[in-house]
N, C-alpha and C positions, 0 to 999 in steps of 0.2 A: 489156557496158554499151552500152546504146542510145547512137544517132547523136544529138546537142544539137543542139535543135530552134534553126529559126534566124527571128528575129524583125526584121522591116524598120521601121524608124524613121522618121517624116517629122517636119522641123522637131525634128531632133534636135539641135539648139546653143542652140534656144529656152530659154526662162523655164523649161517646163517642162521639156523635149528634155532638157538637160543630167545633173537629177538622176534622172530615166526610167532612161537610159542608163546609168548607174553602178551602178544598184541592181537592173539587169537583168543585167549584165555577171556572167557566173562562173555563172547559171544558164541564160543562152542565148545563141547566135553573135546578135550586137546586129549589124545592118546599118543605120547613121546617116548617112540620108540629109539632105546640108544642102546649100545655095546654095554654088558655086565661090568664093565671093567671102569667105564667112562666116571669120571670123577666130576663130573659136575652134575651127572643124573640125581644126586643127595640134593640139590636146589629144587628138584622139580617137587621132590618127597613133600614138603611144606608148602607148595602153592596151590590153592586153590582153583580149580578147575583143570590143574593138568593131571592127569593120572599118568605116571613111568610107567614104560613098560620095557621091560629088559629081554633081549635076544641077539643076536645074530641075521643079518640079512640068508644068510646058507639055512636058516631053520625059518623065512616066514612064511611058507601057507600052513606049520601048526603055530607059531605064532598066530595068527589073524583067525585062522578056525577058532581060539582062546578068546576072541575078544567080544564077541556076535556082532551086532549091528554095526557098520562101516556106513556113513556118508558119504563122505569125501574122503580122498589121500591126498597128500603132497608127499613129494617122495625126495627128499635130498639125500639119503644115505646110498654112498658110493665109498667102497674102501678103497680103492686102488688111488689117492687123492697126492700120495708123493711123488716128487720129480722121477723117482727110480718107478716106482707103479705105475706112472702113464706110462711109462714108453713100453712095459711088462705087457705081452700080449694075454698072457695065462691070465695074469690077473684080473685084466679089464675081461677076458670072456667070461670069467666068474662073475663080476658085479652085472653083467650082462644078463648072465642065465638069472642069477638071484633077481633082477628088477624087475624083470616079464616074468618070472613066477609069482610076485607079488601083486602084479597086475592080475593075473592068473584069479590068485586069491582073492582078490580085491573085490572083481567084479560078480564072486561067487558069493562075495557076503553082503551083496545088497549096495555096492557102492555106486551112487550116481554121479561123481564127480571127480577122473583122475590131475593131477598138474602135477605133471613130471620137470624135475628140474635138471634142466640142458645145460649147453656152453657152448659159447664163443668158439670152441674147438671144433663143432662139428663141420664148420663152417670152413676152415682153413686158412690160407694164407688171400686176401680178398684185398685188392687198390677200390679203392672207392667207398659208396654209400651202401651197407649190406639190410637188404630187406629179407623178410619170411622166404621169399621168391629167390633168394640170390641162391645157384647151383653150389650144393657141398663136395670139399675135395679135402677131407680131413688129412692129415700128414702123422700124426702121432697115433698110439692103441687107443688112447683114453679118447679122440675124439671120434676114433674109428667105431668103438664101441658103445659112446653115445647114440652116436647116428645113428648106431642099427637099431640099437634100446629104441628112439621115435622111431623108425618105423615102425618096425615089428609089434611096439604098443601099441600105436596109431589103428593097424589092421585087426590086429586082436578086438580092440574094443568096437572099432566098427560092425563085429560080427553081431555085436547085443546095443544093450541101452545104455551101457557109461559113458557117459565124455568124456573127451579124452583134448587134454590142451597141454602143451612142451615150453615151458617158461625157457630159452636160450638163453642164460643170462651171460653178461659182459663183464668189465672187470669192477667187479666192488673192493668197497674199502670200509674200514670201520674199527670198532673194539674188537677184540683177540680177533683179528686177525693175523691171518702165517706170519711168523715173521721175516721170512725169506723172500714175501712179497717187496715190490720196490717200495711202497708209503713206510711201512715199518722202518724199513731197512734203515730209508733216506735220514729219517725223523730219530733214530738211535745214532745214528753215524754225528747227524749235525747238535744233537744232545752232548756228546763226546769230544766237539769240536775237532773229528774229523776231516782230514780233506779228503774227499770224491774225486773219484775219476768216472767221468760220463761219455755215450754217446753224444752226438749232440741233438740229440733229443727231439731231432725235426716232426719223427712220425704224430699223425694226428691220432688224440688216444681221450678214451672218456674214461671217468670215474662215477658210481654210482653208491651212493651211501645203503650202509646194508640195513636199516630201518624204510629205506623204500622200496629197494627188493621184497622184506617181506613184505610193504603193504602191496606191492604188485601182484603177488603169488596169492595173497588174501583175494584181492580185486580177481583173481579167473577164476577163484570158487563160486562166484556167483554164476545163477541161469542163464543170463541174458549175455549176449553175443557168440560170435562165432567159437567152433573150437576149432585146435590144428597147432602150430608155431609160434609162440610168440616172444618177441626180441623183448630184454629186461636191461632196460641203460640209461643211461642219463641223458637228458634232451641237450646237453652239452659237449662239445666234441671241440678238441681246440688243440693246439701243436704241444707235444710231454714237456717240453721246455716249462709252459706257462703255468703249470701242474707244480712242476718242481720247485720253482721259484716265489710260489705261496709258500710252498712249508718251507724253504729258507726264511720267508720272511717272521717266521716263529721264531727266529734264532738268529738276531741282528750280529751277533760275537763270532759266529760261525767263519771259516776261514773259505773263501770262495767255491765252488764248483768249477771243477774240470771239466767243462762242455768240448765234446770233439776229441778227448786223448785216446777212448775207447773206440773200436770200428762195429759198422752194425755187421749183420752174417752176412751169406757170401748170395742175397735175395734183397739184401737192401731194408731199410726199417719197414716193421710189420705194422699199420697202422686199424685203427678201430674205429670205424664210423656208423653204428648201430643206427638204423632207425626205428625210432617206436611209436610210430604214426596207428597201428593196427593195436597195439596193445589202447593207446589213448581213444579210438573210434569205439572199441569195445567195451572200457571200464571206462569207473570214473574217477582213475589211478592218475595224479600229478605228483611230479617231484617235490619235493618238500625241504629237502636238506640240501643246501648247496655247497658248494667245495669248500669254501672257508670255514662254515661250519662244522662242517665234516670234519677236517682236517683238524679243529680245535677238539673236536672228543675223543677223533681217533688218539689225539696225541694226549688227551688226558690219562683214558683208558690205560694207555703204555706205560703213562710213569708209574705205575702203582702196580702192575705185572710183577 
């Protein structure tokens, strides 16, 4: 029986980090790497096959020099993740400089497999269906600084043997997630039997559960297909209206929604039509969890927050 390939973690306690790491566990040594301070890295102490590993993105090529043998990375750790930190140019040049030196490292320790995880932001303000192929015109630091992180990793690792593949992911939804995202918000609000005051919700917008994000990011660790960009979304795309008025329907007592009292900004509502035709041609990744679904665990999750 071959040696279990060992796979490094970044922003492994994250949104996404956490359910990555469980669904990776038993098929690879999961190396989860999170902030000294992070208070959920004590879960990872008792599980079986992950080993914590504690640091700082500012300290990893002696991190990773520490670890020897690297297979693969996935890479979600990015500090600059609050509303005030994207728009922070300093800050996103730092998670900038810190990702590509870990790319740096990575490829120096033997690793034959990078998936960097992207965003919807690098992309920009986009009317229509957005492919791999669709031209970037980021607006914010944090998307600006994505962008440069795929290329500049992209070229790096062209110069040797690691692949190198850019998971873009779209808007997910799930357990702990932000709670300043709109699913939390809505679902606390109509808990409370608040009334809302909304856009009216025309733009077209996907949701994608974050248990298939990770098996997506799992699905480009393998050999087979191409590497380069690849969009991470739900194969469903539908008007936010239609979004919203599922999770009302959790909450038949709820006192209506304000559609229309709110104006969208001054570019008209920003809509999200992911395609993931290339992620599907390459793996053999399907969605799994559908909105209804989703949305009953997201909202379990929350009650007990």
């Amino acid at each position: 029986m071959g040696q279990q390939r060992r796979v490094l973690i970044t922003g492994a306690t994250g949104f996404i980090g956490r359910p990555l790491c469980q669904l990776l566990k038993g098929h690879y040594k999961v190396l989860a790497l999170a902030r000294p301070a992070s208070k959920r890295l004590e879960s990872f102490r008792v599980a079986t096959g992950i080993q914590p590993v504690c640091g700082e993105l500012r300290d990893i090529r002696a991190i990773v020099a520490g670890l020897g043998r690297i297979d693969a990375v996935i890479h979600l750790g990015w500090g600059g993740m609050s509303k005030e930190a994207q728009a922070c140019a300093a800050i996103q040049a730092q998670d900038y400089t810190d990702s590509l030196a870990l790319v740096e490292a990575a490829s120096a320790a033997g690793c034959e497999i990078f998936v960097g995880g992207g965003s919807q932001a690098e992309y920009g303000p986009v009317k229509g269906v957005i492919t791999e192929e669709t031209p970037c015109h980021p607006v914010s630091e944090y998307g600006k600084a994505k962008l440069r992180f795929t290329r500049d990793g992209a070229e790096f690792s062209a110069r040797g043997v690691m692949r190198w593949r850019m998971a873009r992911i779209f808007s997910v939804y799930g357990p702990h997630d932000h709670p300043w995202t709109l699913l939390p918000a809505l679902l606390h609000a109509l808990d409370r039997r608040q009334a809302l005051s909304l856009t009216d919700c025309s733009q077209l917008w996907n949701f994608l559960f974050v248990d298939d994000v990770a098996r997506a990011l799992i699905a480009l660790l393998g050999p087979e297909g191409e590497d380069g960009i690849y969009n991470i979304g739900s194969e469903t795309t539908a008007p936010l209206k239609d979004f919203v008025l599922q999770a009302c329907a959790l909450f038949p007592d709820s006192p209506p929604l304000r559609f229309g009292q709110l104006v969208h900004g001054p570019n008209g509502p920003n809509s999200l039509q992911p395609c993931v035709r290339k992620l599907r041609r390459n793996t053999a990744w399907a969605e799994q969890i559908g909105f209804a679904e989703g949305l009953r665990r997201t909202w379990a999750s929350l009650k007990y927050q």
